[in-house]
N, C-alpha and C positions, 0 to 999 in steps of 0.2 A: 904127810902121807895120808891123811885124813880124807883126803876129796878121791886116791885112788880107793882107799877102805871104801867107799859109799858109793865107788861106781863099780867096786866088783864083789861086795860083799855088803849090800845096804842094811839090812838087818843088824852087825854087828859096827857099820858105819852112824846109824841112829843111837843104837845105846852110846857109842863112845861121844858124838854132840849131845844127848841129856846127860850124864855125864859132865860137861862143861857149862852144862846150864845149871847144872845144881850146883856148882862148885861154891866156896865161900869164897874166892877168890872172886873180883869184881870182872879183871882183866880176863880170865877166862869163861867168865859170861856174856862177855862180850865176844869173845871167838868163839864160842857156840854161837850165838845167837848172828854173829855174821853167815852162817853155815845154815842157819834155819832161812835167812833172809836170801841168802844164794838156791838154795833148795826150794824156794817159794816161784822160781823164776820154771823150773822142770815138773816141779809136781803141786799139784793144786792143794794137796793135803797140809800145806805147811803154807796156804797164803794168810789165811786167818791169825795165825798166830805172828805173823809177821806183819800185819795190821797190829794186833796190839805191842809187838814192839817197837814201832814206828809210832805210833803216842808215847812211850815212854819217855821219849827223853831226845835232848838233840844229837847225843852220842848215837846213838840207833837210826837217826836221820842221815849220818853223814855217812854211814855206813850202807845203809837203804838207797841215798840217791850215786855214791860209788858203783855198788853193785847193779842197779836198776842202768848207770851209764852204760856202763862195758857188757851189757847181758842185751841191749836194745836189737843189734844186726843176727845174736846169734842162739837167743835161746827161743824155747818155742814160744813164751806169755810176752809177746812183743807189745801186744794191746794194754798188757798190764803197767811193765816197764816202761812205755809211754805216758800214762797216767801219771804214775807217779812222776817221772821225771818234769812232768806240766807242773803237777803240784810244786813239785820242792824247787823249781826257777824262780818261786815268791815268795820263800821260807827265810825267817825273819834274821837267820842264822845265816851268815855269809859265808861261810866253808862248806854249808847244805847245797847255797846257790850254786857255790863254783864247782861241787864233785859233780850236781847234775850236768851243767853245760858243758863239761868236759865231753859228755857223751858227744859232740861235735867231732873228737876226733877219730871215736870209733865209725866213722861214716864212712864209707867209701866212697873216691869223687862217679862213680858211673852206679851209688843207690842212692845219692841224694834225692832225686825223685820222689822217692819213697816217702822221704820223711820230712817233705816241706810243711806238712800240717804239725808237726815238733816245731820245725824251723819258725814259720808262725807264733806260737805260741811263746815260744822264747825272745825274737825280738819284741812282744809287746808284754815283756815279765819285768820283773824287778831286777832281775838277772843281769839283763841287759845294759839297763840305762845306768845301771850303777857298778855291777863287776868288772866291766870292762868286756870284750868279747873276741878277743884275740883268736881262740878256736872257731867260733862260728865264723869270722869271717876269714880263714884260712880255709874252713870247707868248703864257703862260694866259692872263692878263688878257685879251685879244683873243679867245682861241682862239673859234669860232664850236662847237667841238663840246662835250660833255660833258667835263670836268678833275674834278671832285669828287674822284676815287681817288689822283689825282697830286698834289693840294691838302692831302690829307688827309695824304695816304703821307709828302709833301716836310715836311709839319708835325710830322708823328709822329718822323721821321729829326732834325729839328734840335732841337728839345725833348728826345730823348734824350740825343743828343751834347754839350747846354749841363749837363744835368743828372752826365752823367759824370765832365767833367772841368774844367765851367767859363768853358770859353772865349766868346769873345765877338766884336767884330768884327763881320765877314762874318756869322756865323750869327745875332747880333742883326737886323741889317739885312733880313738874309732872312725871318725873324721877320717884320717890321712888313711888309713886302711880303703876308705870310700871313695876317696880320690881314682885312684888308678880305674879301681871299678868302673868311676861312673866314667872314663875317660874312653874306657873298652866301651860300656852300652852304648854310649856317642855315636860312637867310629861304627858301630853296626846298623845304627838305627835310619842310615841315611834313606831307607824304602818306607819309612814310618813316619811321619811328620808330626803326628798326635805323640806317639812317645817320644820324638827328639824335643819338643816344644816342652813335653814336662821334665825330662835331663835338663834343660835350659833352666828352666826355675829352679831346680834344684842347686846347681852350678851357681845359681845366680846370686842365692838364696848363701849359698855357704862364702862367697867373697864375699 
């Protein structure tokens, strides 16, 4: 009842989160503080303090790059929730990594557009090469705009990375998600001969 208390009676909605922040109860400091950290996203008066609870600890991280996912399409501090979500794609904590990237699936396939400079910043994160990336590449798949570069780019990065050291996993999987992809840019690119010649190395590259 809490988020209806602060959106129609904010004043006795903030005393009841300090309130939960003072609590001696650990678990209810942390629902407050989830509440300070969602309210950081509408009002600017609560981003500072949501800076220092995002040093806190990596419990406030995962709750910080949760929140900052599902707040990216729809609240007003999109530049903010951007931010952070860059950051915590290379946060040392692997449950940090994965509630950020999730934000993939808050996307919608016809605003991906929007938010190719995320998309960027994600495949070249820790995120990526090591989470696995199931969401991101569910969203090209959809995406309603142009992906070729980020197809090609994401392909080119894993096929290096297997080639260096090996490894397998996640960058397998992510692999076979690239397949169909690159199979689609192919079959499009027959007016381009500079981009089907670099599909070709790529293809070439991964047999």
């Amino acid at each position: 009842l809490l988020c209806y208390i602060l959106a129609a009676v904010p004043d006795i909605g903030e005393k009841l989160v300090r309130m939960l922040r003072d609590s001696d109860d650990e678990t209810m400091r942390m629902v407050g503080g989830w509440f300070i950290i969602r309210l950081s996203f509408r009002d600017k008066r609560y981003i500072a303090e949501t800076d220092q609870l995002v040093e806190e600890g990596v419990l406030y991280r995962r709750l910080a790059a949760d929140v900052a996912a599902r707040s990216l399409t729809q609240e007003e501090f999109r530049g903010r929730a951007e931010q952070m979500l860059i950051r915590f794609f290379d946060d040392e904590d692997k449950h940090v990594r994965q509630q950020a990237s999730h934000v993939f699936r808050e996307i919608a396939p016809d605003e991906f557009s929007r938010f190719t400079s995320l998309a960027w910043a994600y495949m070249n994160s820790r995120s990526f090469m090591i989470d696995g990336s199931y969401a991101f590449f569910d969203a090209l798949e959809k995406a309603t705009c142009p992906t070729c570069d980020l197809v090609i780019s994401a392909a080119e990065r894993i096929v290096s990375d297997l080639s260096k050291d090996g490894q397998t996993g996640g960058l397998l999987r992510d692999l076979h998600h690239l397949k169909d992809f690159l199979k689609r840019e192919y079959t499009a690119s027959e007016n381009n001969p500079e981009l089907r010649k670099r599909l070709l190395d790529v293809i070439d590259k991964m047999l």
